[in-house]
N, C-alpha and C positions, 0 to 999 in steps of 0.2 A: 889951619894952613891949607888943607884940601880946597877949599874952596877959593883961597885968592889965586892958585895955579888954573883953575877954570877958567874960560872964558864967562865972562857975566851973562850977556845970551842964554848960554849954553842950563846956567844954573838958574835962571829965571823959568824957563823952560820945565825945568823937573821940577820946581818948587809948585809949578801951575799944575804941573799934569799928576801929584801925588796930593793936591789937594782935596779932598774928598766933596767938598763943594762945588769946587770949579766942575768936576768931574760930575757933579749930579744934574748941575744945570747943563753940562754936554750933552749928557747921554737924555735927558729931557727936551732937550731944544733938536735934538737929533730925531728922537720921538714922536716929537709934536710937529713940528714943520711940516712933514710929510704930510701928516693927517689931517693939518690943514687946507693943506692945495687940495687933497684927495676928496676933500668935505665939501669945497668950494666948485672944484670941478660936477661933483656928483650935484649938486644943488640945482647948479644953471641946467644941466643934463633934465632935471625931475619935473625943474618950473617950464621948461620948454615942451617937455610932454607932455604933461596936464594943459598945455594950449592945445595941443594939439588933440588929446582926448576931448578936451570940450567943445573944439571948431567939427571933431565930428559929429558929437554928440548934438548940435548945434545943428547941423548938415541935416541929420535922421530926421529931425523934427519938420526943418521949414528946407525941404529942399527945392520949390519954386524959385522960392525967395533968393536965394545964392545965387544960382544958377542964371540967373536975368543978367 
């Protein structure tokens, strides 16, 4: 009888957030998302320096060459 006085919202709500699945894919998806951007971000940062280590590295060798 508890449960027909509730609002159904209200009791779909606790049914989700005490199930221990829903909850692991939470706290997973919580987890992971981050570490994704943060992986993504850092990549593009890594592959754009290594251009640029090599455009020096590139420079040291033939620096006539560029400089025209």
């Amino acid at each position: 009888m508890g449960i027909l006085n509730q609002e159904p919202v209200q009791e779909i709500i606790r049914l989700t957030w005490k199930n221990p699945a829903f909850m692991a894919i939470a706290i997973a998806l919580i987890w992971l998302v981050p570490q994704l951007l943060i992986r993504s971000i850092m990549s593009k940062r890594y592959e754009k320096s290594k251009i640029e280590k090599q455009k020096l590295k590139i420079q040291r060798l033939y620096p006539n060459i560029l400089n025209k």
